[in-house]
C-alpha positions in Angstrom: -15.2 22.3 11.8 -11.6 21.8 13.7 -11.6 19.8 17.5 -8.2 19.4 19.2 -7.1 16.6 19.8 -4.3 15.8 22.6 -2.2 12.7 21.7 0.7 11.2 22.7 3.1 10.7 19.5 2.3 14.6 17.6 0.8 16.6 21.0 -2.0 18.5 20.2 -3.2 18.7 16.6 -6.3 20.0 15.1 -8.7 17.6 13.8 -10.5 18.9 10.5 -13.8 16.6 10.7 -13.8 16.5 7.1 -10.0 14.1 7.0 -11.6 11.7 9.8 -11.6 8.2 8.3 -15.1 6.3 10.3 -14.6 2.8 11.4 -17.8 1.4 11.5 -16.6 -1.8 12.8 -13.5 -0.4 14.3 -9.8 -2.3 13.9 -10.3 -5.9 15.8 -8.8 -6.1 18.8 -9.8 -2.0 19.5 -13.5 -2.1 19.0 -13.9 1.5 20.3 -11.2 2.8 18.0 -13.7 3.8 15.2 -12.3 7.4 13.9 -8.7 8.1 12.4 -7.0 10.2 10.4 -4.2 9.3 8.2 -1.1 11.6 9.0 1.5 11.1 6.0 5.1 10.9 7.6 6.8 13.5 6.5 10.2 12.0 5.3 8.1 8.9 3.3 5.4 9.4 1.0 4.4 5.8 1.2 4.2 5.8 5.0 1.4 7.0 7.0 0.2 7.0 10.9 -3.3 6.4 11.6 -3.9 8.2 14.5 -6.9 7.5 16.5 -9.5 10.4 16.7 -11.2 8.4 19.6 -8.2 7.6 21.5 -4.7 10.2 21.2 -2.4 7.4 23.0 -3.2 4.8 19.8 -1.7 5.2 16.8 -0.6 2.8 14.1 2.1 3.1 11.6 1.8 2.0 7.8 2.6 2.2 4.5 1.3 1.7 1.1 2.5 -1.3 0.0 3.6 -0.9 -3.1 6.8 0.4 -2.1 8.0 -2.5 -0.9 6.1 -5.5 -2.4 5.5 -4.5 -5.7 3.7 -7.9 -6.9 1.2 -7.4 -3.6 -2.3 -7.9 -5.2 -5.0 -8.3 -2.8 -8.6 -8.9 -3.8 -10.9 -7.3 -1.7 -14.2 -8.8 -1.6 -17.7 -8.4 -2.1 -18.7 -7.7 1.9 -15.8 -5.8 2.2 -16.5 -3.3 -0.7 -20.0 -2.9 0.2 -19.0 -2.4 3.5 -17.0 0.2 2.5 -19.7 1.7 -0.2 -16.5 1.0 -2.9 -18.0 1.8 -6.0 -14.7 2.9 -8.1 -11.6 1.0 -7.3 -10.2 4.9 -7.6 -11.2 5.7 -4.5 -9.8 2.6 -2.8 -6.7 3.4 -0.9 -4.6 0.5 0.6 -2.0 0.3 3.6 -0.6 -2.1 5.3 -0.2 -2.3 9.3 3.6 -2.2 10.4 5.0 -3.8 13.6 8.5 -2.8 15.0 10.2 -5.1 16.7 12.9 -2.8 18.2 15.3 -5.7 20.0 15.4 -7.5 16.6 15.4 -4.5 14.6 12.9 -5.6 12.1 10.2 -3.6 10.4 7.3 -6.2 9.1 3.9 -5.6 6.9 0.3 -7.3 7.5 -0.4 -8.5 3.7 -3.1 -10.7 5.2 -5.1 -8.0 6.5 -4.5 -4.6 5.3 -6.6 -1.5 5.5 -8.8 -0.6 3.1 -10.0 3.5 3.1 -12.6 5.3 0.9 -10.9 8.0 0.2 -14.7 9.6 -1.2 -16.8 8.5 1.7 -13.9 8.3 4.1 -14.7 4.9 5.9 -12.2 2.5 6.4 -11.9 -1.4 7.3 -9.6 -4.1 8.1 -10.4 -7.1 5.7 -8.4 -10.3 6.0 -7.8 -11.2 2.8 -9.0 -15.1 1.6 -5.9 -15.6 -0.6 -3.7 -17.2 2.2 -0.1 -16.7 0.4 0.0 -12.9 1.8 1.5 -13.5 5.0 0.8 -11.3 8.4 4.9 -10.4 9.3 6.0 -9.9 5.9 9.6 -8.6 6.6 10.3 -5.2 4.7 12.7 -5.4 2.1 11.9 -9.3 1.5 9.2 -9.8 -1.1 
């Protein structure tokens, strides 16, 4: 089943129910964001928008990882994978929130806290990460 949604960065898209990403928890600091879906950007494969199903004026940008930090390993823990219902690490995506900062013009990545989707149940969490040497503003292009 398709609902439109009206938001602020893409106008009005349709929203195929079966791409929404639940947020049980929702993202902290927007407890009533609780449904996205992840829109790949179109001139990156690595970057995505999660746009806000709940909400069409909130949308966060972020990429998968990877790309740019090639030795990132975060270890997701217990909670946080039965949270998720993780049973196969396959079907464990990971991005990382990005925050512009336009005046400096610098791009940086949340290590500490990334996003963690199921792509086979499609939930999705923030987890903040235990392991303390992933930093929260991790400038892009700087490992």
């Amino acid at each position: 089943m398709q609902t439109l949604l009206r938001t602020t960065r893409f106008g009005d898209i349709a929203v195929d129910e079966e791409r929404v990403f639940r947020f049980p928890d929702g993202l902290p600091g927007f407890a009533g964001a609780k449904s996205f879906l992840a829109i790949n950007v179109e001139s990156d494969d690595d970057m995505y928008w999660l746009q806000c199903v709940d909400d069409g004026a909130l949308a966060f940008l972020a990429i998968s990882p990877w790309s740019f930090f090639p030795d990132y390993e975060p270890e997701i823990d217990e909670h946080a994978q039965d949270a998720l219902g993780l049973d196969r690490a396959d079907d464990a995506t990971v991005l990382c929130l990005l925050t512009v900062d336009r005046d400096a013009e610098v791009v940086t990545a949340n290590l500490l806290g990334p996003v963690v989707l199921n792509t086979a149940r499609k939930l999705g969490r923030q987890v903040v990460l235990a392991d303390a040497r992933w930093p929260i503003a991790a400038r892009l292009g700087s490992a």
